[in-house]
C-alpha positions in Angstrom: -22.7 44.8 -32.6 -20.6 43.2 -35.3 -18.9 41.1 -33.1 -22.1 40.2 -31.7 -22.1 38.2 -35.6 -19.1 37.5 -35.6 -19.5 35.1 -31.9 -22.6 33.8 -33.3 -21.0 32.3 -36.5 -18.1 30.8 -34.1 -20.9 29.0 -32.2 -22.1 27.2 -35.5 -21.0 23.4 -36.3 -19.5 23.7 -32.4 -19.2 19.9 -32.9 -17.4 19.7 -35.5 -14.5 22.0 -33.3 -12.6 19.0 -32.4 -9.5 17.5 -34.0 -10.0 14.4 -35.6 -7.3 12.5 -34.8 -7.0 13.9 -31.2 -10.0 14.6 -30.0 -9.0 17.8 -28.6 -11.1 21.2 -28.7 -9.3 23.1 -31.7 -9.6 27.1 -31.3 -8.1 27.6 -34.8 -11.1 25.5 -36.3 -14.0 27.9 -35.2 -11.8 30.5 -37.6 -12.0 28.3 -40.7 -15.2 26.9 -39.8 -17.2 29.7 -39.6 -15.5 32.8 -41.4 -18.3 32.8 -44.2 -21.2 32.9 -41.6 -19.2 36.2 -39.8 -19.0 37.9 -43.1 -22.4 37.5 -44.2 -23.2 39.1 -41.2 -21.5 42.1 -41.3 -22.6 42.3 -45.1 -26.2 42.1 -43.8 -25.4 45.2 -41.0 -23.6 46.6 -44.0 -26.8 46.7 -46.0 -29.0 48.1 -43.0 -26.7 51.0 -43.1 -27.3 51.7 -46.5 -31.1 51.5 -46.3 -31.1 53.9 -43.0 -28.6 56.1 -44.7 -26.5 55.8 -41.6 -22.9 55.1 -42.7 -21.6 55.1 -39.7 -23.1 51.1 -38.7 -21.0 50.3 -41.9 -18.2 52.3 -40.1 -18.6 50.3 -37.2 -19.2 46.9 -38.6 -15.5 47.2 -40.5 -13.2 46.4 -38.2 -14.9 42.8 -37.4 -15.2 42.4 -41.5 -11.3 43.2 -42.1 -10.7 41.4 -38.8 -12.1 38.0 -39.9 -10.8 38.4 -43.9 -7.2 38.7 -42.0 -7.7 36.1 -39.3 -9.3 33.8 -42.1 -6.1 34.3 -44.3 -3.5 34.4 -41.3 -5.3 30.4 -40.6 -4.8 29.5 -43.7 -1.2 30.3 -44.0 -0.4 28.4 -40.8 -0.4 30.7 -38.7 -3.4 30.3 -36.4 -2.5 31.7 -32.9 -2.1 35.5 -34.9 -5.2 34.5 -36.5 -7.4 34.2 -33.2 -5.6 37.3 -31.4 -6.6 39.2 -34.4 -10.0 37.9 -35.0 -11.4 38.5 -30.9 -9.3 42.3 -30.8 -11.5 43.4 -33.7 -14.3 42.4 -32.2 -13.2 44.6 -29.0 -12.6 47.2 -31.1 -15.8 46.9 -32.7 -17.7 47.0 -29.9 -15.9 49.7 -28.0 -16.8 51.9 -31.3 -20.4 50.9 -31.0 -20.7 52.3 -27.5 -19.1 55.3 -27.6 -20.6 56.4 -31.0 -24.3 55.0 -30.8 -27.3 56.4 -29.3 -27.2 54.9 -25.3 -31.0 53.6 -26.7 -28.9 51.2 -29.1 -28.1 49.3 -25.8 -24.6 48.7 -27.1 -23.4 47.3 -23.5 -24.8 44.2 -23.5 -22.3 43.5 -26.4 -20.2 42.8 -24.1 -22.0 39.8 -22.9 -21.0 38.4 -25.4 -17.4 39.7 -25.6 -16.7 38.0 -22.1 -17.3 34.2 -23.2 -15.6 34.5 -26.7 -12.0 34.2 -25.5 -12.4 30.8 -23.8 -13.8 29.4 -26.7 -10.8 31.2 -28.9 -8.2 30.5 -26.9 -6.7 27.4 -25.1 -6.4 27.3 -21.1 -3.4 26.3 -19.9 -1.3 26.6 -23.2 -2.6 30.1 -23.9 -3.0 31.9 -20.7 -1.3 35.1 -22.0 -3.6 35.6 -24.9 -6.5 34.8 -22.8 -5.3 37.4 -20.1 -4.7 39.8 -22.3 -8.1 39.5 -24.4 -10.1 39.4 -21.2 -7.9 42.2 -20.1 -8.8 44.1 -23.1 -12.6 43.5 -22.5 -12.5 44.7 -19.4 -11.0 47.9 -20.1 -13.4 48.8 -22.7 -15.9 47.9 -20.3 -15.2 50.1 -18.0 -14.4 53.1 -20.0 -17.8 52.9 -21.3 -18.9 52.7 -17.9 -16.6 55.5 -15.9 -16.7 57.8 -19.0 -19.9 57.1 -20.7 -21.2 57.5 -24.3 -20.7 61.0 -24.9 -17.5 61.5 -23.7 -15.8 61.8 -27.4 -19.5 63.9 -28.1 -22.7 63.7 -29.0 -23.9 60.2 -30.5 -23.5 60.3 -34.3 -26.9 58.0 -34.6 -30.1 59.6 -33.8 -32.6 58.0 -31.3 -35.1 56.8 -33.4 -32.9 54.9 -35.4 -30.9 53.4 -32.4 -34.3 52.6 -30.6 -36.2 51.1 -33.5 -33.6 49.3 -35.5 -30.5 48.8 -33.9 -31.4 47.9 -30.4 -34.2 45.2 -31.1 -31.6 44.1 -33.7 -28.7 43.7 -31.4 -30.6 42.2 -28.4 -31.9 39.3 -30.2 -28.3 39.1 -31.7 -27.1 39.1 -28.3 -29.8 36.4 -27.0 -28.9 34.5 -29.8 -24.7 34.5 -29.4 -25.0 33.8 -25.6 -27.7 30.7 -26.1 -25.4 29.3 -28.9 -21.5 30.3 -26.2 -23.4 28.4 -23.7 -24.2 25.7 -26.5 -20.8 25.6 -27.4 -19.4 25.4 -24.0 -22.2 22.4 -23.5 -21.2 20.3 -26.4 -17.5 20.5 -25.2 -18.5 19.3 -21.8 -20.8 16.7 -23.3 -17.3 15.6 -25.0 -15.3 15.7 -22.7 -17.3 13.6 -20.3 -17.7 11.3 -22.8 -13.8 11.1 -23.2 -13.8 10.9 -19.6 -16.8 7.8 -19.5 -14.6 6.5 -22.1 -11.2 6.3 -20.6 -13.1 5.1 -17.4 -14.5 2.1 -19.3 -10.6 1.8 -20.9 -9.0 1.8 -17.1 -11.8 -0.7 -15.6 -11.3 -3.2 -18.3 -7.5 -2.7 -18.3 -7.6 -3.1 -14.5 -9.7 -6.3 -15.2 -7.1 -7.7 -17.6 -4.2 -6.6 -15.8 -6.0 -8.6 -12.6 -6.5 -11.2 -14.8 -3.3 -11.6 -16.0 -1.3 -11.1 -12.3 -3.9 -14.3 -11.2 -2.3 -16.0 -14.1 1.2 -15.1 -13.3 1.1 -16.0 -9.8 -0.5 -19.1 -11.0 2.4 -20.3 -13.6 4.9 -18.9 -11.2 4.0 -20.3 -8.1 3.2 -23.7 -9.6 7.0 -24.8 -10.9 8.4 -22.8 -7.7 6.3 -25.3 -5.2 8.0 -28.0 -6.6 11.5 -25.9 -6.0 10.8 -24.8 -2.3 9.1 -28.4 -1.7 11.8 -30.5 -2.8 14.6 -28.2 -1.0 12.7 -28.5 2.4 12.6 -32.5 1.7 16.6 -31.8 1.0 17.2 -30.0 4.0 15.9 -33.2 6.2 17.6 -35.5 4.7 21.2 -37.3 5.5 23.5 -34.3 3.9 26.9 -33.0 4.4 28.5 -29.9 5.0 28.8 -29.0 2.3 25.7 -30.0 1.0 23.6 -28.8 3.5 25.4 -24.9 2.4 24.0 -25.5 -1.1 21.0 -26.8 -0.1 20.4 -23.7 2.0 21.7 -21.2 -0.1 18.8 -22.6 -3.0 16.7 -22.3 -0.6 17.4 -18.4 0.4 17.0 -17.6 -2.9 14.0 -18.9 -3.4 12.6 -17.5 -0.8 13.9 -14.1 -2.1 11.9 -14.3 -5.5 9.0 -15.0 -4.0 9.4 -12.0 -1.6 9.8 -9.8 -4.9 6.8 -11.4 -6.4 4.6 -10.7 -3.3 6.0 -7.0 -3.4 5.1 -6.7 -7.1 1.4 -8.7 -6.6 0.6 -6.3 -3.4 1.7 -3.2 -5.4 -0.5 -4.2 -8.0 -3.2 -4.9 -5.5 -3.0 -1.6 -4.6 -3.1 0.4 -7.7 -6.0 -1.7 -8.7 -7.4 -0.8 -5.7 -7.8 -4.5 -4.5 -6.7 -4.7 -1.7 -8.8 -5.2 1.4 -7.7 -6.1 5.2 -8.9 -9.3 7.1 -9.9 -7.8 9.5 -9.9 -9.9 13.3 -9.2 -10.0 16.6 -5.5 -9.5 17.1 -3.1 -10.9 19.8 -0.7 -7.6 19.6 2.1 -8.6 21.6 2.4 -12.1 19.4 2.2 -10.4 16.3 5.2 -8.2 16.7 7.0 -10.8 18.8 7.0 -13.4 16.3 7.7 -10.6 13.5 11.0 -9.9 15.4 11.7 -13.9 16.2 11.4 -14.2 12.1 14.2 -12.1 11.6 16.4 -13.2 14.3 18.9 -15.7 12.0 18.6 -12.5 9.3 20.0 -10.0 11.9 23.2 -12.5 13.0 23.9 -13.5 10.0 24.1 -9.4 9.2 25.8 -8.9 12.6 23.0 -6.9 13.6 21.6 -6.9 17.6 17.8 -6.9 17.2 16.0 -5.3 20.4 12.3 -4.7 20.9 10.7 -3.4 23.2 6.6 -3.4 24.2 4.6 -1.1 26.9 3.6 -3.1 29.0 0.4 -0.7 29.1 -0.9 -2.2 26.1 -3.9 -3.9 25.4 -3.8 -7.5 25.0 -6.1 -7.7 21.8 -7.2 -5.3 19.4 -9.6 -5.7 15.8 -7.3 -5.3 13.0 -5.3 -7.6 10.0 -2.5 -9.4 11.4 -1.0 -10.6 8.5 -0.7 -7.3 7.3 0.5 -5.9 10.4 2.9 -8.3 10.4 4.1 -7.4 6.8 4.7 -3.4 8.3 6.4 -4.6 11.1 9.0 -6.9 8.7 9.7 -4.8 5.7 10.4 -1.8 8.2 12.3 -3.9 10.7 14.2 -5.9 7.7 15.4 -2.7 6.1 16.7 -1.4 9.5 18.8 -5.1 10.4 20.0 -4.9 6.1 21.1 -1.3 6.4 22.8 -1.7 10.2 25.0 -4.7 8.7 28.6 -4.7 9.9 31.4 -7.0 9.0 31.5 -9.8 11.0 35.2 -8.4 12.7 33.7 -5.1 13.8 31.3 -4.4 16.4 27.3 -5.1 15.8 24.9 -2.6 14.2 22.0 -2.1 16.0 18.2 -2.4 15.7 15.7 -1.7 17.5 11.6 -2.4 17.6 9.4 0.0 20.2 5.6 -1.1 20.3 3.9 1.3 22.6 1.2 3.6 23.4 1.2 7.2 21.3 -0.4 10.1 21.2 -4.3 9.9 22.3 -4.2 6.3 22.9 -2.6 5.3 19.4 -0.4 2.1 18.8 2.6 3.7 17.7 5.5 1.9 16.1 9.1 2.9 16.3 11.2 0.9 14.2 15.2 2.6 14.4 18.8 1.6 13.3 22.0 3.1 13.6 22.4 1.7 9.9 24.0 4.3 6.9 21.0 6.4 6.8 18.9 8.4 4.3 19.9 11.6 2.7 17.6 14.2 3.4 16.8 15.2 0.0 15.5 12.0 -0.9 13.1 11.4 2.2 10.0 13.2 0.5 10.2 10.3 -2.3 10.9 7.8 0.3 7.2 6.2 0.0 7.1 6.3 -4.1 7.5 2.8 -5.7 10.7 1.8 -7.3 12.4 4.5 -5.1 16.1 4.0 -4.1 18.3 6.5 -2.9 21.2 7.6 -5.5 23.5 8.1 -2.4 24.2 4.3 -1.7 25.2 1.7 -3.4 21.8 -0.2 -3.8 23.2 -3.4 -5.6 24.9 -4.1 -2.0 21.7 -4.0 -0.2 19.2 -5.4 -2.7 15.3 -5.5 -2.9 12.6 -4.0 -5.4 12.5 -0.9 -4.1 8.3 -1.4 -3.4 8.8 -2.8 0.7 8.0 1.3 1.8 5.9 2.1 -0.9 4.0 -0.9 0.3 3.7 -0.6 3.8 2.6 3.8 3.3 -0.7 2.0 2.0 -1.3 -0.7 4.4 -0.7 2.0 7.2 -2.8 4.4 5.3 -5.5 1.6 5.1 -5.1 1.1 8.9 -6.5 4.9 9.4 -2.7 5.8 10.2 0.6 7.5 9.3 3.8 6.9 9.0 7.2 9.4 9.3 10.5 8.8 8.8 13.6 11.0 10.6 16.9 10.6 9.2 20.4 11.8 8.4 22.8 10.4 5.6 25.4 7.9 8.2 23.2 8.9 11.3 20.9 5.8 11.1 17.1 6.5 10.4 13.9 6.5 12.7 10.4 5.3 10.8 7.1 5.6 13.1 3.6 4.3 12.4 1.1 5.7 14.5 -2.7 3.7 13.9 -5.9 3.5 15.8 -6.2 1.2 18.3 -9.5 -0.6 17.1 -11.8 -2.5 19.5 -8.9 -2.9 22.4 -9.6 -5.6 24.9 -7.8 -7.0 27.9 -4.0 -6.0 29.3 -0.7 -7.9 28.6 -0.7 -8.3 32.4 3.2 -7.5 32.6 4.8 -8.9 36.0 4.2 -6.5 39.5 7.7 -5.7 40.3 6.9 -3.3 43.3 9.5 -3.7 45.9 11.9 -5.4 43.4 15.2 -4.6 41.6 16.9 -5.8 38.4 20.8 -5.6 38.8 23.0 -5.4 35.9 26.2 -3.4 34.9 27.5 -1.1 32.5 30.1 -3.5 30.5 27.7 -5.5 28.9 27.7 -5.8 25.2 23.9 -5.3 25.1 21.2 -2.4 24.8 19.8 -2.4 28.4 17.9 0.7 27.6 14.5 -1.6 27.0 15.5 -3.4 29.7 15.8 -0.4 32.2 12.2 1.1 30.9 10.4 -2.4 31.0 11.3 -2.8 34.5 10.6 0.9 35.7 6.9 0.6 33.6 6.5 -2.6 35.9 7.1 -0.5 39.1 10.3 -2.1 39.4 13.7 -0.6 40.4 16.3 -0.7 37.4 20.7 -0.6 38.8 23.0 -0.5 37.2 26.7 -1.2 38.1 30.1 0.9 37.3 31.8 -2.4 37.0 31.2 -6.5 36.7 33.0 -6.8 39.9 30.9 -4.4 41.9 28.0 -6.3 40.6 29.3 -9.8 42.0 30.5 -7.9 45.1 26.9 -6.8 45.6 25.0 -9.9 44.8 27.5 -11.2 47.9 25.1 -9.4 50.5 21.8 -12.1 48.9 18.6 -10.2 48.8 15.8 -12.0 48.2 14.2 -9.3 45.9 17.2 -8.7 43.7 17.6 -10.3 40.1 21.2 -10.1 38.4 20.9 -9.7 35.1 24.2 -11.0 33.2 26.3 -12.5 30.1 25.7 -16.6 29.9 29.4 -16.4 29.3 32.3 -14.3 30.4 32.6 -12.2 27.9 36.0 -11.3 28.6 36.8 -14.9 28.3 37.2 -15.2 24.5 33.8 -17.3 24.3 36.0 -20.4 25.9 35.1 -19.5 29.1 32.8 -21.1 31.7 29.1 -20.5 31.0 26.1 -19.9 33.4 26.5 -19.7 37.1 30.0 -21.0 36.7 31.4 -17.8 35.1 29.9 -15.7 38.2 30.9 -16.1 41.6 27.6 -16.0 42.8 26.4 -17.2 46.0 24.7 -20.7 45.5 20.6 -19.1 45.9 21.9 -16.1 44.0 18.6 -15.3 41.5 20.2 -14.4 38.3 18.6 -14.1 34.5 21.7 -15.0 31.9 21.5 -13.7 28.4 22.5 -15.6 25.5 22.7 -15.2 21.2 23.3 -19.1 21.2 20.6 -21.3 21.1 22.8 -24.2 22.3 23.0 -23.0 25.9 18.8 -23.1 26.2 18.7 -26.5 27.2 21.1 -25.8 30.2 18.3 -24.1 31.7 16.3 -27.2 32.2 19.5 -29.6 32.6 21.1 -26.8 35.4 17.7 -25.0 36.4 19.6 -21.9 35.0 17.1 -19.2 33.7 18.4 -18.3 30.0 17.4 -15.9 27.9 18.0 -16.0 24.3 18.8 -12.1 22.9 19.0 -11.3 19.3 16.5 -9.9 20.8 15.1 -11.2 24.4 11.2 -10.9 23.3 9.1 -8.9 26.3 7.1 -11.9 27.0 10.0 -14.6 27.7 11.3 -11.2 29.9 8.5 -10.8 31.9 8.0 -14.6 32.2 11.5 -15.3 33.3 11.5 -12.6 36.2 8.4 -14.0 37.4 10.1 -17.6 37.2 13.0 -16.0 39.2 10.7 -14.4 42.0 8.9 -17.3 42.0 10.0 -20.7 41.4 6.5 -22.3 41.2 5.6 -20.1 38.1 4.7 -21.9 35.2 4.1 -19.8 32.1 0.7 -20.3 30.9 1.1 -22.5 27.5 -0.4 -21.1 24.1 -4.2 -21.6 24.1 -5.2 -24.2 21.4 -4.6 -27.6 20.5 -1.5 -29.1 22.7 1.4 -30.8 21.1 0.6 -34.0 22.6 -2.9 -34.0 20.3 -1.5 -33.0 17.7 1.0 -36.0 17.5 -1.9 -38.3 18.5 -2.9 -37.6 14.9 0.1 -37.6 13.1 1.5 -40.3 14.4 -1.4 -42.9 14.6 -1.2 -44.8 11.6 -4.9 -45.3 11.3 -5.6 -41.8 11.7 -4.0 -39.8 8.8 -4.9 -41.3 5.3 -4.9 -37.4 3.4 -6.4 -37.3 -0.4 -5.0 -34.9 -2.4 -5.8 -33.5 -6.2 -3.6 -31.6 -7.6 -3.5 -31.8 -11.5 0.8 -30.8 -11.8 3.2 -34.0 -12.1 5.5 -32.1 -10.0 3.7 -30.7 -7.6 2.1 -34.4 -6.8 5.7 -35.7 -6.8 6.7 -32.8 -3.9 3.0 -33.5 -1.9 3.6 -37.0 -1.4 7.6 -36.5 -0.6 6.0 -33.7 1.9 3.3 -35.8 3.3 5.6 -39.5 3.9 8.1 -37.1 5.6 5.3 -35.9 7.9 4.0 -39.5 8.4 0.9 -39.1 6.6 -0.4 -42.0 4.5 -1.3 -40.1 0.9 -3.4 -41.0 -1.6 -3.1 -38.0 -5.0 -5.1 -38.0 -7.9 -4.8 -35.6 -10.8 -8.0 -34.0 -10.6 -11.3 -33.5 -8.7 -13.8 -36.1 -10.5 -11.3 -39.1 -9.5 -11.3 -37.2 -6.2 -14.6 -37.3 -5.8 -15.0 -41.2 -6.8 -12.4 -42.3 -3.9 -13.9 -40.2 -1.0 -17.0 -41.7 -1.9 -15.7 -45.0 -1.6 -12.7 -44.7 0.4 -11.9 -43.8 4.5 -10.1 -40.3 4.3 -9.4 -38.1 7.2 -9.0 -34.7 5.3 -8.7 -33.9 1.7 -6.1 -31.4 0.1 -7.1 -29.8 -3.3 -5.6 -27.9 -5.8 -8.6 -24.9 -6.9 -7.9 -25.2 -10.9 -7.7 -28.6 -12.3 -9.6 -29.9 -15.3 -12.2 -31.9 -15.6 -13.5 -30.8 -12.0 -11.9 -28.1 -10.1 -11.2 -28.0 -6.4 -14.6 -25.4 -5.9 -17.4 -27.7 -7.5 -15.4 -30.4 -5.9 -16.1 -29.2 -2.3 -19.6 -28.3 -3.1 -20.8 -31.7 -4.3 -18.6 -33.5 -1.2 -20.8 -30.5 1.1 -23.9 -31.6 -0.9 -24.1 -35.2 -0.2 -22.8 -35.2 3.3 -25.7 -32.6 3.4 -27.9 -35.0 2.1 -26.9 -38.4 3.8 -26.1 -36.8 7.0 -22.4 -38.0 6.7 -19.4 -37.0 8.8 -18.0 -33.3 7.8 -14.4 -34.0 5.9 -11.8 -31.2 6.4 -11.4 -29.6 2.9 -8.0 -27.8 2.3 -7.2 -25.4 -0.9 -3.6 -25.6 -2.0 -3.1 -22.5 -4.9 -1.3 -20.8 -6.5 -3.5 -17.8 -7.1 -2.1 -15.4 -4.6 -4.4 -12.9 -5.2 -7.0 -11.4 -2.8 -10.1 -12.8 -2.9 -9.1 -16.3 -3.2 -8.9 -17.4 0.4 -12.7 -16.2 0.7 -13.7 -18.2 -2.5 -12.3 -20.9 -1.1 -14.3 -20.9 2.5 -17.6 -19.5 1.2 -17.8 -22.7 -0.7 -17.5 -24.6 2.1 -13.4 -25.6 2.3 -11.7 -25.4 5.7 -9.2 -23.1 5.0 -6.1 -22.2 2.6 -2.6 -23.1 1.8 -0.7 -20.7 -1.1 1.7 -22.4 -3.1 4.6 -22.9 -2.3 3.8 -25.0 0.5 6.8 -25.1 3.3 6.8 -28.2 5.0 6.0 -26.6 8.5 3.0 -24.7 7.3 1.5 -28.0 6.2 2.1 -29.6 9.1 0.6 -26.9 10.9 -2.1 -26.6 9.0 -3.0 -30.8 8.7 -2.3 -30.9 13.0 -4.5 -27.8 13.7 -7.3 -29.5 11.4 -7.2 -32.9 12.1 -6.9 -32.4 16.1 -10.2 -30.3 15.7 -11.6 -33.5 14.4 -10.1 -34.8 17.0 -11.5 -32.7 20.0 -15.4 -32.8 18.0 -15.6 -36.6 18.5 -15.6 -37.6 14.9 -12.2 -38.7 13.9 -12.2 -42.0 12.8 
């Protein structure tokens, strides 16, 4: 009963419970706050007592009195943890006398309602778990005494009925009533706080986001401007008239640059992803090409880490499926880069090795295999392998470089595929990462060669992994030998079998690399069908010039495999050429001199400097302005085949430039000019501005000389091929 006051008085001012300065609930508050009310209370019990004559309520009611005088002091004096366990115990107390000495009319139990709410408003969870055990604890021990035992287990009540049903029991359940409402008050004023801290720090985190996107599409901005002009110029370098010695520093600036901008890709994509920003263009995927040309990226990286690079595709697979293949192709190159930079071996010992398997998983997933025989990963650091700015403690890091965000990175773009990724590894046993994704929308087949009656020939001495080889063949229907001995192989090819193909070295590779090359270094019979491999690009050309069939390795992509044993079974094969525009249309438009006359508007001194060195070196006539409204003055009056555009520039940016060119050729029923963004806002979102008001697609800054010739031959052919090129 008299803690029944003594919750009621903790209830009062409930929000004015909360530090100041912190915001936090603050237990020891309620103490100070509302000692007063808990003592007028029990004075007002006190008084009741008198009037009845019935002592004993006075009896009763003591404990909570001395209880809250203590607590009360205890808070002052700094001490506010003692303070609270002593203020909630004499309220047990209290109430435990109550039931055990008051008439079972009183209806002292449903004190206890009250009892069982109090400690989580005294008492902090989480920092206070064993006083809030231990009070609940308490509680519930009384409790069931009462219960088990019952009122009259010490005697006979020492207040009479009447008393118990007329005063104290109305008393006490309106008390009770009262406590519980204002608990459940309490306990809604600190949720009503809390949300609003909650709503608040939402609304702190959304406009930090917004700045912090604001400011990375600033950065990229002032970055990537003053770096075009870097990369540009070195690629203007690297075709000029150099020397040796040159040409090494040329490309060494070049490599580096290319390095920064992979870190500041790694940092804008992490960003991207915390801000929750970042979204797949999602299309219809050539899978084979994708990993392919991933692999072909990284072939000058793997030699010049004397790495072999393999990779290997199922030939199951289908040829297309819906997914983001730029993205796909940034999995495929952060994994397969870190296997080839960890695999590195001095140039005097024998290669490192790794290898890319693209093939069909578990219930008709693409799974990925990337695997190295590189230095490995030691197993207590593989669980924080996919945490950003992770490196492992066991290696020396500085000797293999990087941010430390490629694997953090690609864990979220697989996750964003609907996959998974796992990593198996020992510390100097190499490591094994695999993706496993859904195979979205699949259509068609890779249509690998039938080799049903056929054999591939090679033998055991050859410094290459014929493993992919052996299970690209067998997957074809094919038969896969292979010889003890080089000499048992030439002794067999000797017997000419029409369905056999020898699969060797270009060179002797016993010969010190001074030997004779192709057929020369075999003693095959003249209509011997044989496949030479080759990690030297110089012996290509001997294929057409000596109708040899030459692979280059490093690694021999499935496609040129499959395309040069059908050449070999077949001599009339032709592989089937890239769909698209041919080369020959494309240099119908770069190099007629009436066709190409570009307009560009970019608003940076330098970077109109490195477009007009980049365009002259293409053979493009160019005409650059510093910003859109002189832009938009010559095409009006001028005879341009496309137009390049910077997206910020003042005066008129590259968007409301496109939209008023759009407008009038709307309006006059002009000829449809191809609009190109150049950017440097790398940030998603951009690329869609750019073609939802109206341009034709997207270059980011820096611009390689290759991409823009791409990207001005794929664009102006198309004008081409619809008629209205002029």
């Amino acid at each position: 009963m008299v803690r029944t006051s003594t919750q009621a008085s903790a209830t009062l001012d409930a929000e004015d419970q909360f530090d100041s300065e912190t915001g936090a609930f603050n237990q020891t508050k309620v103490i100070l706050n509302t000692s007063w009310g808990i003592i007028l209370s029990c004075l007002g019990w006190i008084a009741l007592s008198y009037y009845l004559e019935e002592l004993l309520i006075a009896a009763i009611i003591a404990p909570a009195l001395l209880g809250t005088i203590v607590a009360m002091v205890l808070a002052k004096l700094g001490k506010p943890l003692l303070a609270r366990v002593i203020w909630v115990s004499s309220g047990i107390v209290a109430v435990t006398l109550a039931n055990f000495t008051l008439h079972p009319a009183a209806n002292p139990e449903i004190m206890y309602l009250v009892l069982i709410g109090g400690p989580f408003l005294t008492f902090a969870i989480g920092r206070e778990n064993l006083q809030l055990a231990l009070t609940l604890s308490a509680t519930a021990v009384s409790l069931s005494s009462v219960l088990i035992l019952g009122h009259d287990y010490f005697g006979p009540p020492l207040v009479s009925e009447e008393v118990a049903e007329k005063y104290i029991a109305p008393g006490t359940l309106v008390m009770v009533l009262v406590l519980v409402s204002l608990e459940m008050a309490t306990f809604g004023i600190m949720a009503h706080h809390f949300q609003e801290k909650l709503e608040a720090s939402r609304k702190k985190a959304r406009l930090a986001s917004r700045a912090k996107t604001d400011f990375l599409a600033a950065m990229s901005h002032e970055i990537r401007t003053p770096m075009n002009g870097v990369v540009g110029m070195i690629e203007i370098l690297e075709n000029s008239n150099l020397s040796t010695e040159q040409c090494r520093i040329v490309e060494t600036i070049h490599d580096s640059s290319m390095a920064l901008l992979t870190i500041i890709e790694d940092i804008l994509d992490m960003s991207r992803i915390e801000a929750g920003k970042l979204e797949l263009a999602l299309q219809k995927t050539d899978i084979l090409s994708v990993f392919e040309k991933s692999a072909d990226t990284l072939r000058p990286f793997a030699e010049a880490h004397n790495v072999c690079l393999s990779i290997y595709s199922d030939p199951n697979l289908p040829q297309y499926m819906t997914c983001d293949p730029g993205r796909l192709r940034q999995i495929t190159l952060n994994l397969l880069s870190n296997a080839i930079k960890f695999s590195k071996r001095p140039a005097e010992d024998e290669c490192g090795h790794a290898i890319l398997v693209v093939q069909l998983g578990k219930h008709g997933a693409l799974e990925i295999i990337v695997a190295d025989d590189g230095i490995g990963i030691d197993s207590s650091f593989l669980e924080n392998l996919f945490d950003p700015f992770e490196q492992s403690s066991k290696v020396k890091v500085s000797n293999f470089g990087g941010s430390g965000l490629g694997l953090a990175i690609v864990a979220q773009l697989v996750g964003k595929f609907g996959g998974v990724i796992e990593v198996a590894s020992e510390l100097g046993q190499g490591a094994t990462f695999t993706v496993q994704m859904p195979i979205v929308d699949p259509e068609g087949r890779v249509d690998p060669p039938d080799l049903r009656g056929k054999t591939i020939a090679c033998y055991k001495g050859m410094n290459w992994s014929l493993g992919h080889f052996q299970q690209f063949v067998e997957t074809c229907n094919g038969a896969f030998k292979v010889y003890e001995t080089k000499e048992d192989l030439v002794a067999a090819a000797q017997s000419h079998s029409e369905d056999v193909v020898y699969l060797v070295c270009y060179r002797d590779e016993n010969s010190g690399g001074n030997g004779p090359t192709g057929r020369d270094a075999w003693d095959f019979p003249p209509d011997t069908k044989a496949i030479y491999l080759t990690r030297s690009q110089n012996h290509l050309s001997d294929q057409y010039a000596r109708k040899h069939i030459v692979l280059l390795g490093g690694p021999v992509l499935p496609s040129a495999f499959a395309d040069a044993l059908r050449r070999a079974f077949d001599p009339t094969f032709v592989p089937q050429e890239p769909r698209g525009v041919t080369t020959e249309e494309a240099q119908k438009c770069t190099k007629d001199p009436s066709a190409p006359r570009i307009l560009a508007a970019e608003d940076n001194k330098i970077n109109r400097l490195v477009l007009v060195a980049q365009l002259e070196k293409l053979g493009f006539t160019a005409v650059v302005v510093e910003d859109g409204a002189k832009a938009y003055e010559l095409w009006k009056r001028g005879s341009f085949d496309l137009i390049l555009t910077d997206c910020q520039m003042p005066e008129l940016d590259g968007f409301e430039l496109t939209r008023m060119i759009r407008t009038e050729e709307a309006q006059n029923g002009g000829r449809r000019i191809p609009i190109i963004a150049i950017t440097a806002n790398a940030l998603r979102g951009e690329a869609d501005h750019c073609l939802s008001v109206g341009m034709d697609g997207y270059l980011s800054k820096p611009t390689s000389l290759s991409g823009l010739e791409d990207t001005l031959n794929r664009h102006l052919a198309k004008d081409v091929l619809s008629g209205r090129h002029r």
